[in-house]
C-alpha positions as CSV (number, residue, x, y, z in Angstrom):
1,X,126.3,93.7,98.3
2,X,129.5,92.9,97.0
3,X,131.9,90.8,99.7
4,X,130.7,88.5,102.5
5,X,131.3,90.0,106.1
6,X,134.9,89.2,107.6
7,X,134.4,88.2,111.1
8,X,138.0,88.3,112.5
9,X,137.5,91.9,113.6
10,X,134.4,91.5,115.4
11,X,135.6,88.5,116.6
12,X,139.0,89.9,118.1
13,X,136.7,92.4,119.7
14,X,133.9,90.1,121.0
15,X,136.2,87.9,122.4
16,X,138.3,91.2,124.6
17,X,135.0,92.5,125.6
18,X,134.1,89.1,127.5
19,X,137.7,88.8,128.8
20,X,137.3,92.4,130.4
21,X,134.1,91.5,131.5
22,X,135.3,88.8,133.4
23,X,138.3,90.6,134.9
24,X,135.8,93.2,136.0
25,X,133.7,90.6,138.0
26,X,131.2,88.8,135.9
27,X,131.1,85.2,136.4
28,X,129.8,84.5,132.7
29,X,129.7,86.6,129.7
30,X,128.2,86.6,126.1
31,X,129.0,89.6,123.6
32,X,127.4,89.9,120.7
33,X,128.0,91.7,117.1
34,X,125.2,92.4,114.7
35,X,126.3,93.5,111.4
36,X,124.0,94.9,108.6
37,X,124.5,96.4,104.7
38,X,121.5,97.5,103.3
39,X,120.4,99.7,100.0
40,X,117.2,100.4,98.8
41,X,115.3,102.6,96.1
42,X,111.3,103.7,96.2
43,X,109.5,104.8,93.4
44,X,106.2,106.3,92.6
45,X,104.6,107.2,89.2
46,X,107.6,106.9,87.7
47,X,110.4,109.1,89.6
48,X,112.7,107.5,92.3
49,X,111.3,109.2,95.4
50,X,114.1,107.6,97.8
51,X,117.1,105.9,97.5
52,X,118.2,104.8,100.9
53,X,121.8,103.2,102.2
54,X,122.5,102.4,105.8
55,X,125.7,100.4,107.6
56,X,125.3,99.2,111.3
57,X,127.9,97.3,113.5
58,X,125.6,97.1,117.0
59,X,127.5,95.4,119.5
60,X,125.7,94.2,122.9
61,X,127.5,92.3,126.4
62,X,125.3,90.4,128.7
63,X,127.0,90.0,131.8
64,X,126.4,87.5,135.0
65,X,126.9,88.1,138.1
66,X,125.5,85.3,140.4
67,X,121.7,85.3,138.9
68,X,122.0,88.6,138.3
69,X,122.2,90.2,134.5
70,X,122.7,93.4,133.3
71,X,123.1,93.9,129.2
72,X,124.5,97.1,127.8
73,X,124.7,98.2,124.1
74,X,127.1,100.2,122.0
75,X,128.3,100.9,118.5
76,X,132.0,101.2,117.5
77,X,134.5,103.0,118.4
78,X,133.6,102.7,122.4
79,X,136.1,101.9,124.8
80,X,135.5,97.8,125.8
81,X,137.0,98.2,129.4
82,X,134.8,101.0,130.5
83,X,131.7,99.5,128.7
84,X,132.7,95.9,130.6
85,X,132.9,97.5,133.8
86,X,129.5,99.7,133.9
87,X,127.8,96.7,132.5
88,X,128.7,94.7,135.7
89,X,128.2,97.6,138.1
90,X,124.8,97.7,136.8
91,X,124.2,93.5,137.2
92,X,125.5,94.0,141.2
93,X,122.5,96.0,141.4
94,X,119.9,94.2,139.1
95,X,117.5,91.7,140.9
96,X,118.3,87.7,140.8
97,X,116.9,86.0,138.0
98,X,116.6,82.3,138.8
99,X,116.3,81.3,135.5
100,X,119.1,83.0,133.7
101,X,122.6,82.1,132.6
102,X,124.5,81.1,129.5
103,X,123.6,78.3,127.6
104,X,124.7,74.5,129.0
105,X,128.1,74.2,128.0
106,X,127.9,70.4,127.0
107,X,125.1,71.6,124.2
108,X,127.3,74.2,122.2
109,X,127.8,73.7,119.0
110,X,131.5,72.9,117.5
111,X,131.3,72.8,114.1
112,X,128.8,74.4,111.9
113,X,127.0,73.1,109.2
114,X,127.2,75.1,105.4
115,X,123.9,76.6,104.7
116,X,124.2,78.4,102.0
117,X,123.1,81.4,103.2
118,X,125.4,84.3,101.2
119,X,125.0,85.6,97.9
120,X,128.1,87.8,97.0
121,X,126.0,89.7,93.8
122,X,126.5,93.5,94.1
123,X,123.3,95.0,92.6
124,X,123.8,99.0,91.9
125,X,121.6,101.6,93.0
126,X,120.9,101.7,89.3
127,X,120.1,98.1,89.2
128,X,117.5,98.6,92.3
129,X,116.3,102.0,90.3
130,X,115.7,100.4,86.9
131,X,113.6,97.3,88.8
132,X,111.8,99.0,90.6
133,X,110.5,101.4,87.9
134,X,109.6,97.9,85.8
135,X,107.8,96.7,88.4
136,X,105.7,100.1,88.8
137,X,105.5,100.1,84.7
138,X,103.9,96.6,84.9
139,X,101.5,97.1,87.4
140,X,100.0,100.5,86.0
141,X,99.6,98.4,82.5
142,X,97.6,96.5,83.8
143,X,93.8,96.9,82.4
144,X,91.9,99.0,85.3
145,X,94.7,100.3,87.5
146,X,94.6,103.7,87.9
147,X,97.3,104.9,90.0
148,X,100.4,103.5,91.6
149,X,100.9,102.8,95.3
150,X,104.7,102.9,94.0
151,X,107.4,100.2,94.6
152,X,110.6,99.4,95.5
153,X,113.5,97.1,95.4
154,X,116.4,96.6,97.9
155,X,119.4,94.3,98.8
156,X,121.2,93.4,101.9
157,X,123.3,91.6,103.9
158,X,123.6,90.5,107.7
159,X,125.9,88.5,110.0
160,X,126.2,87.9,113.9
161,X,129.2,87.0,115.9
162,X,128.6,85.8,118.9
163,X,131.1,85.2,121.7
164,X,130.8,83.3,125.1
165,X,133.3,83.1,128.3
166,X,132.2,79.3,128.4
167,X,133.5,78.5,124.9
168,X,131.8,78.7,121.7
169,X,133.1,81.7,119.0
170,X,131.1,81.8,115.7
171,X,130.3,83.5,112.9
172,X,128.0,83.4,110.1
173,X,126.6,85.9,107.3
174,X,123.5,86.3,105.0
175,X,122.2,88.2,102.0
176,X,118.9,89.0,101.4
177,X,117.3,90.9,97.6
178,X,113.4,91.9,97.5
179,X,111.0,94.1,95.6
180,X,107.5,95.0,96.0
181,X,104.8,97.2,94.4
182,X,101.5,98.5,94.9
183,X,98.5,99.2,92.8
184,X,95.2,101.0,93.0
185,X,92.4,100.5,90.8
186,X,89.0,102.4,90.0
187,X,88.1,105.8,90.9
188,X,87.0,107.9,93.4
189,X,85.2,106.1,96.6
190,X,85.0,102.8,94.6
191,X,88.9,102.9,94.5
192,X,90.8,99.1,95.3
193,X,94.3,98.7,96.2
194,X,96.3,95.5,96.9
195,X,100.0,94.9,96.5
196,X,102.7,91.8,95.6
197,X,106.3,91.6,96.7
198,X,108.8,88.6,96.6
199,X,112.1,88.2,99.2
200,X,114.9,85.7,98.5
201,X,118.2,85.3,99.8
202,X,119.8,84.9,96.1
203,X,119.1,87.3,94.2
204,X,118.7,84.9,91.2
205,X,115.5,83.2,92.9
206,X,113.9,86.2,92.7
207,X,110.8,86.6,90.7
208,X,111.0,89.3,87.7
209,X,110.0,93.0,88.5
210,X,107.7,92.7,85.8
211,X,105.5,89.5,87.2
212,X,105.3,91.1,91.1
213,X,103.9,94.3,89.1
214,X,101.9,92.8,87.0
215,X,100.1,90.5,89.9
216,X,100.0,93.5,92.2
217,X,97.8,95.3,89.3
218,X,95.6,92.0,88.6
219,X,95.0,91.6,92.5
220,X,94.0,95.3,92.8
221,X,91.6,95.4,89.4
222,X,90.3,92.1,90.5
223,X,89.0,94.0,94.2
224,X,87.0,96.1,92.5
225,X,83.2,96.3,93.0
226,X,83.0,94.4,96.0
227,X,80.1,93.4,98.2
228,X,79.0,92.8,102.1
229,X,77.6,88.8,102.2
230,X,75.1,88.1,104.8
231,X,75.8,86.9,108.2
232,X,76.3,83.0,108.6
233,X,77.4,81.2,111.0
234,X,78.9,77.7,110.6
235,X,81.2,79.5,107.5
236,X,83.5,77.8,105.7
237,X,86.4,79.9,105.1
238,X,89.4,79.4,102.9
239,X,92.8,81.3,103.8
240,X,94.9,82.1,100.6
241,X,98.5,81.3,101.5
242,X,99.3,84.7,101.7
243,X,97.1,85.4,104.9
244,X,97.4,81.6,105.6
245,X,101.1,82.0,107.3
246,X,99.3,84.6,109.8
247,X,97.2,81.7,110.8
248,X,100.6,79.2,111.2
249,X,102.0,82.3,112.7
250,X,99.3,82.1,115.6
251,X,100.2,78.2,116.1
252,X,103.6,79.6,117.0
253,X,103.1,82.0,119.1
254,X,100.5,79.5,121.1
255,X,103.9,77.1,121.2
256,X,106.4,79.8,122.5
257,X,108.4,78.1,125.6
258,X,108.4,82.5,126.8
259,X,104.6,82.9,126.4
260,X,103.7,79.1,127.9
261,X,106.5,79.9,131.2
262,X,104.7,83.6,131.5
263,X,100.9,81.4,131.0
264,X,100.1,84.1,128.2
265,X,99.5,81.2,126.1
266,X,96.0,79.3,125.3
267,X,97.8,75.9,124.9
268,X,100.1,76.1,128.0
269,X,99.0,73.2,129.7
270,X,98.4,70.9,126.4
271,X,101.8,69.2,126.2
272,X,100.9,65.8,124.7
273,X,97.5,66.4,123.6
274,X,95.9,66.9,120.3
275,X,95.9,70.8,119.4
276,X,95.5,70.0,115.7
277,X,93.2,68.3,113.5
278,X,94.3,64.8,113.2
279,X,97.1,64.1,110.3
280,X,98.4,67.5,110.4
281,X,102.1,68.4,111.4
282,X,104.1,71.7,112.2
283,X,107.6,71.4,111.4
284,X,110.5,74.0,112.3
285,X,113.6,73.6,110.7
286,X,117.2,76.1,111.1
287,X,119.1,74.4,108.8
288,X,117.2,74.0,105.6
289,X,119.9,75.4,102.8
290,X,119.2,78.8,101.4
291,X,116.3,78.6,103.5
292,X,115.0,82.5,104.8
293,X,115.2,81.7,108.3
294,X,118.1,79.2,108.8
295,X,120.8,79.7,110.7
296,X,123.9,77.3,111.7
297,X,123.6,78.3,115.6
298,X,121.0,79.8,118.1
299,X,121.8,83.3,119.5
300,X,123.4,81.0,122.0
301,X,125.5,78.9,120.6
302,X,123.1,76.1,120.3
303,X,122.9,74.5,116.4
304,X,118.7,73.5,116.4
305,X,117.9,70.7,114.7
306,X,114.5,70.0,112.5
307,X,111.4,69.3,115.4
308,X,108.1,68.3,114.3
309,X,106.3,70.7,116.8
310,X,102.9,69.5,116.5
311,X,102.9,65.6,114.7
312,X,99.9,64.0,113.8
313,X,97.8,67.1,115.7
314,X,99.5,66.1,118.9
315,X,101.7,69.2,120.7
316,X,105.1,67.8,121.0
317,X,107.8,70.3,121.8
318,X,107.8,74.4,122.7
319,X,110.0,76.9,121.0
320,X,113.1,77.3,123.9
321,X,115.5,79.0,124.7
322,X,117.8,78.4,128.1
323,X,116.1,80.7,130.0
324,X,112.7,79.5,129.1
325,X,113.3,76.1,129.0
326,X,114.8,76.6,132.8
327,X,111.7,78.4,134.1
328,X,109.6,75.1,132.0
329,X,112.0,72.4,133.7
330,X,113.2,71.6,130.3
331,X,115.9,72.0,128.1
332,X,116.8,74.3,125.0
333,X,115.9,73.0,121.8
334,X,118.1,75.6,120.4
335,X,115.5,78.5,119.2
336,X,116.8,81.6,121.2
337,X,117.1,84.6,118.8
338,X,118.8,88.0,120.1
339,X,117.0,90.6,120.1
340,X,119.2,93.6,121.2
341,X,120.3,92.6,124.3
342,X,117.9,89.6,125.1
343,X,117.6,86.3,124.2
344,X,113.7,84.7,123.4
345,X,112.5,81.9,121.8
346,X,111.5,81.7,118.8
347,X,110.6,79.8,115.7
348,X,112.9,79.5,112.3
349,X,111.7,78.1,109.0
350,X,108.4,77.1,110.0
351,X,105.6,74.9,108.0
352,X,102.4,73.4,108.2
353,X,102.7,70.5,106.5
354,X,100.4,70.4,102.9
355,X,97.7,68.2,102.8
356,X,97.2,65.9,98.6
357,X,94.5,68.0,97.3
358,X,95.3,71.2,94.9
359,X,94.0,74.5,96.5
360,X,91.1,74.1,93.5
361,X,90.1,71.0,94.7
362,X,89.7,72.4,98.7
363,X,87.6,75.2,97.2
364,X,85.2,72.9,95.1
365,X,84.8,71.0,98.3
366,X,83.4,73.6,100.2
367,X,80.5,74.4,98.2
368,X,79.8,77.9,99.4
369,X,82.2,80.1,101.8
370,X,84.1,82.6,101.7
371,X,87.9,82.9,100.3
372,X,90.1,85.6,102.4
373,X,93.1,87.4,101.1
374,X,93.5,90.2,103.1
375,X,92.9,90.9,107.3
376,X,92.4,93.7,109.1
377,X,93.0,94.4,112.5
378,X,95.0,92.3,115.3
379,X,92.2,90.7,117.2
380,X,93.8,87.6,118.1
381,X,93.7,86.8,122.1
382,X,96.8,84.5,122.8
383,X,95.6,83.7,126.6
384,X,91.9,83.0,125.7
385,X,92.4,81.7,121.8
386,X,89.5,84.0,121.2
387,X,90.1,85.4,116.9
388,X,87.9,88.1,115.6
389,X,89.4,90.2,112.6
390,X,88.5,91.9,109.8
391,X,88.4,90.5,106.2
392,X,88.1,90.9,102.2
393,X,88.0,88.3,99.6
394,X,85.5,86.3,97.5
395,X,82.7,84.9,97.6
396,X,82.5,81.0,97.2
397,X,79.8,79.8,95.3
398,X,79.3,76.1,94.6
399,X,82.8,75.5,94.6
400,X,84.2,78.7,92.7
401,X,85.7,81.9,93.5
402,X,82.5,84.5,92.1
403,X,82.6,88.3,93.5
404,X,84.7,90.8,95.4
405,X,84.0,90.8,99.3
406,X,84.8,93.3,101.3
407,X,84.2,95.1,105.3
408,X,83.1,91.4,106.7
409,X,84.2,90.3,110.3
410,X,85.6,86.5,110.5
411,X,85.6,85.3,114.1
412,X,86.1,81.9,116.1
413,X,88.2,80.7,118.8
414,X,92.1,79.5,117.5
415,X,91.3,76.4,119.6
416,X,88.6,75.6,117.8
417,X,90.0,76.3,114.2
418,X,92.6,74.7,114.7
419,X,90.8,71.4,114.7
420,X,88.9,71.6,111.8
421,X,91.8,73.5,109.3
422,X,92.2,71.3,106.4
423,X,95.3,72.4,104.3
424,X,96.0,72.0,100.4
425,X,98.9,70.7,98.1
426,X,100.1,74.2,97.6
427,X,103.1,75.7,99.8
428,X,105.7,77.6,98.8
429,X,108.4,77.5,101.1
430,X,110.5,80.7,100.5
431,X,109.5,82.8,103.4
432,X,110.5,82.0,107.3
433,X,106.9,81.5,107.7
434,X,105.1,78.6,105.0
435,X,101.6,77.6,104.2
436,X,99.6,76.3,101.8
437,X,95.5,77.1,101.2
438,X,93.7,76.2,104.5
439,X,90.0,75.9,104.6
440,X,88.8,76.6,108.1
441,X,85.2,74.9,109.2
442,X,82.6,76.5,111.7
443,X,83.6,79.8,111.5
444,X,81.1,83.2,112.3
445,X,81.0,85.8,109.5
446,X,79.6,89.1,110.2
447,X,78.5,90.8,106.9
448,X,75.2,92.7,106.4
């Protein structure tokens, strides 16, 4: 997209909202502006079978009255004094909330730190067309694909202005490029598909259209023929880092302040203990430059540092936001993310930590296991820990990846997994979410 997003507008308009939300009665105020730019061509077999071009400007006020809240939504062109007032005719009405309120003034950010976050490139419909077609070309080249799942390529940008009656007024703006394609190989009911996309917030970082083809063909042909292995228990399975950040993904979800203050969580009362295998650490960091999930303030106002969640396999801080760090007795660590016209924690560029040993090296360790590259199914219990899902890989055969594997059942509890995962040198850190290879000990496979 060609020009960063100009905030003084939405700014100018933020900033009256609150001031008429005030006059109307509200104690404290936040309004919020989400801006978004996005174009994006599909293709399949050759032809462009969409091309796609949206342009939001979603505006949101959260209003306080007391502890009571009451958030309405609107897009522009509404009138700001009528949509101030019904906003706090509807919090005279709502219940109290104990726990809510703006963010503690004394913890607002004043200045904001340069992450790097915009890339001004303009890339043409044509531009999206034309990559998206070689990305299509280069997976159907490859030896055994016989048909495309099609693929695309997009580009975008973002920003959020945020406004409060207590203070802070800030702005920031982010781009973000991707393409993707699919591929299916073999015929009939022996028929294999997988895919391969990349995401990047310059559009110079991303990889060609040709290689994400090409590896979505390879990872398709290489499906084919696949076989059930027998039951075992006491499996050794190896995550590739692709399904890996799922896994990491689950550690988060155990650590959110929200799910822990609701008791939805299976580490709620382990503040302090080990959760993790010994020597492993989850870090969480918002500013990382250029990095996919970094931002330069909360969706309160709050500029989050870098936490070491879990260090050494000891739980050492929750994911908060103000109103779940209230109902915790803590304080925000500056992780609160709107989400229309809500605030929840949540995590930013988030990593488990690589171990020294290349992902070949983990696998030549276990000897025999199994190597998964694709789940099925969301059978993950966040109160009980209790994991059962769906899986297709290979086979691991003294110490190397052999057949196809497909229709088998992994299963364990996350509490227990988490104590014997043993991660590899590998991580790539471009996504929100990073892993590297993770071998997982004493797990049940059901296969044939």
């Amino acid at each position: 997209m060609s020009s960063e997003i100009s905030p003084d507008h939405l700014l100018s308009r933020a900033e009256q909202l609150v001031e008429l939300a005030l006059k109307a009665g509200a104690d404290q105020a936040d309004a919020v502006v989400v801006r978004s730019r996005s174009r994006g061509v599909s293709v399949r077999l050759g032809k462009v079978e969409s091309t796609e071009s949206s342009e939001s400007d979603d505006f949101s006020l959260r209003v306080f009255v007391g502890r009571k809240v009451a958030s309405v939504s609107a897009n522009p062109g509404f009138d700001l004094k009528a949509l101030a007032e019904r906003a706090v005719a509807m919090a005279k009405v709502s219940p109290e909330d104990p726990f809510t309120g703006l963010a503690d003034e004394r913890l607002l950010a004043r200045s904001f730190p340069d992450l790097d976050l915009f890339d001004a490139t303009d890339v043409s419909s044509d531009q999206l067309r034309d990559a998206a077609l070689a990305a299509e070309d280069a997976a159907r080249a490859v030896k055994g694909v016989t048909n495309s799942l099609g693929a695309s390529a997009s580009a975008g940008m973002g920003g959020l202005v945020l406004v409060t009656s207590h203070g802070f007024s800030g702005s920031y703006s982010g781009s973000r490029f991707s393409r993707s394609a699919g591929a299916i190989a073999g015929e009939g009911t022996g028929m294999e598909r997988d895919h391969d996309y990349d995401s990047r917030l310059y559009y110079g970082d991303l990889d060609s259209a040709e290689e994400i083809g090409r590896r979505a063909g390879e990872r398709a042909v290489r499906r084919l023929a696949p076989r059930k292995i027998e039951t075992g228990r006491n499996v050794t399975v190896v995550f590739d880092p692709r399904v890996a950040r799922g896994f990491v993904g689950h550690i988060a979800g155990a650590i959110n302040g929200a799910a822990v203050a609701r008791k939805t969580s299976f580490l709620r009362d382990r503040m302090g203990e080990q959760v993790l295998k010994a020597g492993l650490n989850i870090t969480d960091d918002p500013l990382v430059v250029r990095g996919s999930a970094s931002r330069p303030f909360d969706g309160e106002g709050i500029t989050g540092q870098k936490l070491t969640m879990i260090e050494d396999g000891v739980l050492k801080h929750w994911f908060l936001s103000s109103s779940a760090a209230r109902e915790l007795g803590l304080e925000t660590n500056g992780r609160g993310a709107r989400g229309g016209t809500s605030v929840s924690p949540t995590s930013t560029n988030l990593a488990l930590e690589p171990g020294d040993i290349s992902p070949e090296e983990l696998i030549a360790s276990v000897g025999d296991g199994f190597y998964v590259t694709d789940m099925i199914g969301h059978g993950v219990d966040m109160i009980t820990g209790d994991y059962s899902r769906g899986a297709s890989g290979f086979r691991i055969e003294k110490g190397e990846l052999t057949y196809p594997v497909s229709e088998v059942t992994i299963a364990s509890n996350l509490k227990d997994m988490f104590m014997r995962v043993t991660p590899a040198s590998d991580i790539d850190r471009k996504f929100g979410v990073a892993a590297p290879t993770l071998a997982v000990e004493g797990m049940t496979l059901a296969g044939k």
